[in-house]
C-alpha positions as CSV (number, residue, x, y, z in Angstrom):
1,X,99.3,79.0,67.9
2,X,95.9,79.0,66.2
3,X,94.9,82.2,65.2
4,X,92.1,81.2,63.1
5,X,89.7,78.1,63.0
6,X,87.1,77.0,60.2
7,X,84.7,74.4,60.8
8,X,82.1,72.8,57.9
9,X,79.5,70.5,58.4
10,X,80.7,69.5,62.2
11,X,77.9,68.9,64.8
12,X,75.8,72.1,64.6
13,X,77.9,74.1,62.3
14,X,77.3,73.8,58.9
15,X,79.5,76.6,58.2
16,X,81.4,79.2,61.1
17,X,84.8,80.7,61.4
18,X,87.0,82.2,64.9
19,X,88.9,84.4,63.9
20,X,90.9,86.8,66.1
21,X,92.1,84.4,68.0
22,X,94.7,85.1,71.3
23,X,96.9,83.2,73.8
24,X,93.6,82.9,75.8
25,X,90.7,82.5,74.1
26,X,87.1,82.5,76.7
27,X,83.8,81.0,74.4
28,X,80.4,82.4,75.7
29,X,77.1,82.3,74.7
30,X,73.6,80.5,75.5
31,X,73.1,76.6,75.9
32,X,72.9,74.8,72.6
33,X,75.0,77.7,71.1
34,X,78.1,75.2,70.1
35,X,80.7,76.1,72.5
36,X,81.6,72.7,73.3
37,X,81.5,71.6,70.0
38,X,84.2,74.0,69.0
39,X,86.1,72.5,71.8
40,X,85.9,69.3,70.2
41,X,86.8,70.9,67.0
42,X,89.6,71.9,67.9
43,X,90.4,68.8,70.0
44,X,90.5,67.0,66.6
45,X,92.3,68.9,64.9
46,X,95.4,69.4,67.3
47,X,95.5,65.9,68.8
48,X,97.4,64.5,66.3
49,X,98.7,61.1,68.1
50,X,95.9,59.2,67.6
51,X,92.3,58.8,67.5
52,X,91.8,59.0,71.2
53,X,90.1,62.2,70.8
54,X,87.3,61.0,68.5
55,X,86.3,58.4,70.9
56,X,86.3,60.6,73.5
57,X,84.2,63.3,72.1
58,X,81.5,60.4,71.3
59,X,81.5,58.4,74.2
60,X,81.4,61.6,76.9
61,X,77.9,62.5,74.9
62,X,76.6,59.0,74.8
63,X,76.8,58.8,71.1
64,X,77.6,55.1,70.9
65,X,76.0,51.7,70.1
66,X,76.2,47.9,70.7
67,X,77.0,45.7,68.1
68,X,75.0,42.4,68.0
69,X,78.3,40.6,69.4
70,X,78.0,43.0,72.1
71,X,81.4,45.1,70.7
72,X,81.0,48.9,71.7
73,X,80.7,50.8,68.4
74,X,81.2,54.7,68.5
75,X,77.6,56.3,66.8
76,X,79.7,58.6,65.0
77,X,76.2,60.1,62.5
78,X,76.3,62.7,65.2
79,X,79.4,63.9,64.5
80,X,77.9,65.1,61.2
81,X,75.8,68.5,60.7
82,X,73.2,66.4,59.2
83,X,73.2,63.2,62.1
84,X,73.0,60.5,59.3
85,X,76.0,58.7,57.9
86,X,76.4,58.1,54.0
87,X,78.4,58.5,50.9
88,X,77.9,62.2,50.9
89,X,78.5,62.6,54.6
90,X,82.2,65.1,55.4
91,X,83.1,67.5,57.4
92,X,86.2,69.9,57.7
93,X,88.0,71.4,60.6
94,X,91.3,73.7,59.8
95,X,93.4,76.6,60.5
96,X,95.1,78.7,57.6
97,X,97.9,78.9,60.0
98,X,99.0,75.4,60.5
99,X,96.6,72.3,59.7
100,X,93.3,71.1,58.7
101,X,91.5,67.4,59.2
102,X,88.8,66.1,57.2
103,X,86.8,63.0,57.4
104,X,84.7,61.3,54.5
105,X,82.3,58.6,54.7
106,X,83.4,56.5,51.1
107,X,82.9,53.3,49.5
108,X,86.6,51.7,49.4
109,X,88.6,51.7,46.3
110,X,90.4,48.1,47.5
111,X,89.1,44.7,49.5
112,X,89.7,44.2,53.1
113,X,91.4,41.0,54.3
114,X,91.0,39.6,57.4
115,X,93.4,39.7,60.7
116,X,94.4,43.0,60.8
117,X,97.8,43.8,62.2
118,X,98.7,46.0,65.2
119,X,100.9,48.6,63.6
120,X,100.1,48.7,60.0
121,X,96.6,50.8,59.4
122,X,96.3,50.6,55.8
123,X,93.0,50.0,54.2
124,X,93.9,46.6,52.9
125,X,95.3,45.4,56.3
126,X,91.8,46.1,58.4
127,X,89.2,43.7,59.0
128,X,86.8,42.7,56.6
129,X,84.7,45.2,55.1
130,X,81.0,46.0,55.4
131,X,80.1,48.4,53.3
132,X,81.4,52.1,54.0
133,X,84.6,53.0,55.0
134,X,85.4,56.9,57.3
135,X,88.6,58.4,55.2
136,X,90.5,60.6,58.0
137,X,92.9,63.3,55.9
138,X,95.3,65.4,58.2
139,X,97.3,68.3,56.2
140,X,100.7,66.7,55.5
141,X,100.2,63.1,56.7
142,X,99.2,59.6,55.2
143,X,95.2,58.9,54.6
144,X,93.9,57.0,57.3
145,X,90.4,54.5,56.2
146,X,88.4,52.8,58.6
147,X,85.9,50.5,58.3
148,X,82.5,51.2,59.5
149,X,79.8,48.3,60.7
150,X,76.6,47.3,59.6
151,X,75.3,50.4,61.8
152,X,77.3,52.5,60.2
153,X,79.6,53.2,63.2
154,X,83.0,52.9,64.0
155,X,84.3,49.8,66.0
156,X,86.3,51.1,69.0
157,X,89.2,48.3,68.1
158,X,89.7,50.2,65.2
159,X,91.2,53.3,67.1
160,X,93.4,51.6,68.5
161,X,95.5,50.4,65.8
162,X,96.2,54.2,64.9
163,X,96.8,54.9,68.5
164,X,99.4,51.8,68.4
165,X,101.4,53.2,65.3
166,X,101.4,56.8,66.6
167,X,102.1,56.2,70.1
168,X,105.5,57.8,69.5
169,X,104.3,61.0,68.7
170,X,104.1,63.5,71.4
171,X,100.6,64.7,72.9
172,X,99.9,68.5,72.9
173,X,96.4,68.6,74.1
174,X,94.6,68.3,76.7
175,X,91.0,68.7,77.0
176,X,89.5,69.2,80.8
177,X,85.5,68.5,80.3
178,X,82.3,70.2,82.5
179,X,83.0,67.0,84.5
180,X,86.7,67.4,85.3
181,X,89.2,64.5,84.6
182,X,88.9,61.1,85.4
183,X,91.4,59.2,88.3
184,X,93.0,57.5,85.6
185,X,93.7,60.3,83.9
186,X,94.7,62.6,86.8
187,X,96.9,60.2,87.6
188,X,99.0,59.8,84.7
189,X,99.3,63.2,84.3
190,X,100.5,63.6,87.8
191,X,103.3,61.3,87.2
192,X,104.6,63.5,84.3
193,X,105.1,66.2,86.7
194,X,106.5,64.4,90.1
195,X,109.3,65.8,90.9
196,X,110.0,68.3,88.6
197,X,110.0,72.4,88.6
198,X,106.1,72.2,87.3
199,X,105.2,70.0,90.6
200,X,105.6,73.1,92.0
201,X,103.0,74.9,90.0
202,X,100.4,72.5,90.9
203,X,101.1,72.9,94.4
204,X,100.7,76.8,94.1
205,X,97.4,76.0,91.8
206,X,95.6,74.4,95.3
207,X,96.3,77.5,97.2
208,X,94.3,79.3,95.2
209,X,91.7,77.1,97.0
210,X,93.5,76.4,100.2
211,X,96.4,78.5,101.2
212,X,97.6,76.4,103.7
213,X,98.4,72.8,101.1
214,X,101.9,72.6,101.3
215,X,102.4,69.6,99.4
216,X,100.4,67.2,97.4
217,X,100.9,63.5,96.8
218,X,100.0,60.3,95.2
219,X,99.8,56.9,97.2
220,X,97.5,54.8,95.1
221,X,99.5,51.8,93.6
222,X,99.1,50.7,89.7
223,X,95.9,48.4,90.7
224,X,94.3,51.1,92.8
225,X,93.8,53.3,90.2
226,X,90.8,51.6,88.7
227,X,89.9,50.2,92.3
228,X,85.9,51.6,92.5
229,X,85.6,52.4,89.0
230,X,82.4,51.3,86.8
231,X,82.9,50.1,83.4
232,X,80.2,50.7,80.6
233,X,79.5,47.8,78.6
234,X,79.8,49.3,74.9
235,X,82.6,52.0,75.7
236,X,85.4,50.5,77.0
237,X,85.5,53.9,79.4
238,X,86.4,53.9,83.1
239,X,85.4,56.6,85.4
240,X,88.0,56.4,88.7
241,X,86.9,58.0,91.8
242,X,88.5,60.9,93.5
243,X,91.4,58.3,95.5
244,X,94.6,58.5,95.9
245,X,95.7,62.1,96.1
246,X,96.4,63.7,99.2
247,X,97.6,66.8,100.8
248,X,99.5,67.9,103.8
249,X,98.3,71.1,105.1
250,X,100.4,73.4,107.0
251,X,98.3,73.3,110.1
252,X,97.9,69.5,110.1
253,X,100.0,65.9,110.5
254,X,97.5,64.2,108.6
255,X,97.3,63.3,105.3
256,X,94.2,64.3,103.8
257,X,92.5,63.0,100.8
258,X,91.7,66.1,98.0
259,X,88.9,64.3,97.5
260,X,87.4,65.4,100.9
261,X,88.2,68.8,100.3
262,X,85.4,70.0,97.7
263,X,85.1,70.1,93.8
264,X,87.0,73.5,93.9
265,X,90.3,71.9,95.2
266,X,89.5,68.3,92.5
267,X,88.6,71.2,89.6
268,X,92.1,73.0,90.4
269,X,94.4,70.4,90.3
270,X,92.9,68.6,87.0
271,X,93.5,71.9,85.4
272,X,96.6,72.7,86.3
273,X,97.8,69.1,85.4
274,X,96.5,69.6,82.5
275,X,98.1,72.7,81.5
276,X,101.7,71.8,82.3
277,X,101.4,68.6,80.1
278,X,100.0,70.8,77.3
279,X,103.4,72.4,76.7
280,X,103.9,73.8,73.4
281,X,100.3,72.9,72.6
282,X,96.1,73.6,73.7
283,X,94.5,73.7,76.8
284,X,90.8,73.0,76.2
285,X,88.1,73.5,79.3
286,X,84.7,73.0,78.9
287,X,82.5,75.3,82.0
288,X,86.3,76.7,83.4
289,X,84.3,78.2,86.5
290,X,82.3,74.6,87.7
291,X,83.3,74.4,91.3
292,X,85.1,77.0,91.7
293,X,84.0,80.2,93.9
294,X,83.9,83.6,91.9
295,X,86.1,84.7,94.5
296,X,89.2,82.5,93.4
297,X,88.9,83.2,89.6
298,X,90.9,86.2,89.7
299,X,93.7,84.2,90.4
300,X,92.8,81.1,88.6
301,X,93.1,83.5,85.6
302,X,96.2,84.5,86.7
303,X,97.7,81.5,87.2
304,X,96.5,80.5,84.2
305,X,97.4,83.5,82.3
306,X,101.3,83.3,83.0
307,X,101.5,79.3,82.8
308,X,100.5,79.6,79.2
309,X,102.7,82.3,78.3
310,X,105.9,80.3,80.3
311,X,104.7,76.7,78.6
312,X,103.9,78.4,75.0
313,X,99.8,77.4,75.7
314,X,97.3,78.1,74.1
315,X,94.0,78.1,76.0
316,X,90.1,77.8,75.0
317,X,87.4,77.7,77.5
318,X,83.6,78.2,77.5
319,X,81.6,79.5,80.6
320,X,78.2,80.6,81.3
321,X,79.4,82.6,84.3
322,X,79.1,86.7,84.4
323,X,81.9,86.5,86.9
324,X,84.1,84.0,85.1
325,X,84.4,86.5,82.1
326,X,84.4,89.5,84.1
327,X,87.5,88.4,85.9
328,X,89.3,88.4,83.1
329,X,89.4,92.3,83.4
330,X,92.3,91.7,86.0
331,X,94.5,90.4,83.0
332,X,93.1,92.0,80.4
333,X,93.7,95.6,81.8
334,X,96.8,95.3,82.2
335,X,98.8,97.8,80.0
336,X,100.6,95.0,78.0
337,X,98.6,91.9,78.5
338,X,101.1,90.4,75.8
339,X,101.5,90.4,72.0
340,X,98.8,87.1,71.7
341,X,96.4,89.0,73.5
342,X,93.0,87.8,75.7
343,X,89.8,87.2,73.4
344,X,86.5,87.0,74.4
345,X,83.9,85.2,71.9
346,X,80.3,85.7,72.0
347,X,79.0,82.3,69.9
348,X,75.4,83.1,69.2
349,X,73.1,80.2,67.8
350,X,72.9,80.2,63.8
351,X,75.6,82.7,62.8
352,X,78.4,81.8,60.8
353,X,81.1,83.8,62.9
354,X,81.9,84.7,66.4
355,X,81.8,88.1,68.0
356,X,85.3,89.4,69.6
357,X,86.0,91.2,71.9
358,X,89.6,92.2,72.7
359,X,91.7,93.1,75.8
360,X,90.3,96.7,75.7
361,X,86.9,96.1,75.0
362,X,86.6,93.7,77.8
363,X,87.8,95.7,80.4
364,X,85.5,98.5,79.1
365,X,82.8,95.8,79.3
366,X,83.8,95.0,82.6
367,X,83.7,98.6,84.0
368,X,81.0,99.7,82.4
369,X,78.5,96.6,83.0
370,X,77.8,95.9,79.6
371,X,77.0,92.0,79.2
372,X,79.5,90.0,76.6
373,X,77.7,87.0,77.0
């Protein structure tokens, strides 16, 4: 587990520190505060397989660019506390507990040749060189260099050839955006669970929302799961609509699709997939509470609460809700929450550290009406 994170020159923190940190961890504070870009902090530096997480952070805020052939090219100046991209441009992300990434914009030390193979990502073995090159340093692992464009921006094909030569590595995060999961997604998630004691979970996660699901299923084929979607010219990213899943309720012989059922019942299920293939890793949620009722996250915390102790979780969300924190108190005053403990953090715009707020002091907040966010 995490139980501290430090973060230079990322997005809009040029310096800041979490510290405290518990089995839970809940991140609230205004708009434009940096919630989500801790999130995505984090994200980096615990997804260790590959660089599927930097592409995704990019392309879900739009930060990418067309190369004149038309390539999609991840804009990745954003990433940067100061937007621009040049020999001075780094940032850090690490925990004195476990790891620590870095990534450098450099001039290379060697010459790129051409046809660059599949499962070899050394700096001499990519394409062709144009200028700059992003150095990627995890704690403990070989340097990674990648060539950036005449824009200064990474080529998507480039990602891939780390994500090729890590593919054996097993994934331990999972990060559930404001906009929930994507079809695709839900779906291969689904079918690490079929059949097994966590289907079960799931199942018990959707009558939160609807007491009456009594099972839940999956009937789209391999085709189907990209039937309806849109691709973006640029990204290379597909967005799959709600088909596929289906539920049989107690008091019906229908199959019904979730997707007719409401955001709460679509939210619930991407997040408890989610969780269970997070074992012995991070859960990440950006806006926990979108489209779920204040009345259900009680037990949504819950639920949530003893997953992550049974899987070995860890757990970071961000909400703007006053009754998304608040019913935490049903956890959190509990005599022995556990020995990782439930933190609130209040991120407030331009400081340099969070303010926490443990088990106790949220269920004195709680009962006492005083405002954490």
């Amino acid at each position: 587990m995490l139980r501290s994170l430090k973060i230079e020159n990322f997005r809009c923190f040029q310096n800041f520190e979490l510290q405290q940190l518990g089995r839970i961890n809940l991140l609230v504070g205004e708009n434009n505060s940096g919630k989500t870009s801790i999130l995505e902090a984090i994200y980096l530096l615990t997804d260790k397989n590959n660089l599927e997480s930097l592409a995704e952070i990019t392309l879900s805020r739009g930060e990418c660019v067309l190369s004149n052939d038309g390539v999609g090219e991840l804009d990745i100046r954003h990433l940067f506390y100061s937007h621009e991209v040049d020999i001075s441009s780094s940032f850090s992300i690490s925990s004195s507990d476990i790891t620590s990434i870095t990534l450098s914009v450099k001039r290379p030390s060697k010459r790129i040749t051409s046809n660059p193979s599949e499962t070899n990502t050394d700096l001499e073995n990519l394409p062709e060189l144009q200028g700059l090159i992003l150095d990627i340093k995890w704690l403990g692992r070989k340097n990674i260099a990648l060539p950036l464009s005449l824009k200064k921006s990474l080529p998507l094909d480039y990602t891939k050839y780390i994500n090729r030569s890590l593919e054996n590595l097993e994934a331990r995060t999972q990060f559930v955006t404001s906009s929930s999961l994507t079809m695709p997604k839900m779906t291969d998630l689904f079918d690490q669970v079929v059949l097994t004691a966590d289907e079960d979970l799931v199942t018990e996660a959707l009558q939160i929302i609807e007491p009456n699901v009594e099972r839940i299923a999956i009937i789209s084929s391999e085709k189907s799961r990209h039937d309806g979607s849109q691709r973006y010219d640029g990204s290379q990213r597909y967005d799959g609509l709600r088909s596929g899943f289906v539920v049989r309720l107690a008091d019906s012989k229908q199959r019904i699709p979730i997707g007719s059922m409401g955001d709460g019942m679509w939210r619930m299920l991407g997040l408890t997939l989610a969780m269970v293939n997070a074992r012995n890793g991070v859960l990440l949620v950006d806006e926990i509470d979108t489209g779920l009722h204040f009345s259900t996250m009680s037990d949504m915390w819950k639920l949530i609460w003893e997953t992550a102790k049974r899987l070995n979780v860890q757990v970071f969300a961000t909400t703007h809700s006053d009754d998304c924190w608040k019913s935490l108190d049903a956890i959190a005053s509990l005599e022995n929450p556990s020995e990782d403990g439930i933190m609130i953090h209040r991120i407030e715009k331009g400081k340099s550290h969070s303010i926490a707020f443990t088990e106790r002091q949220v269920a004195i907040a709680a009962e006492r009406g005083i405002e954490v966010r």
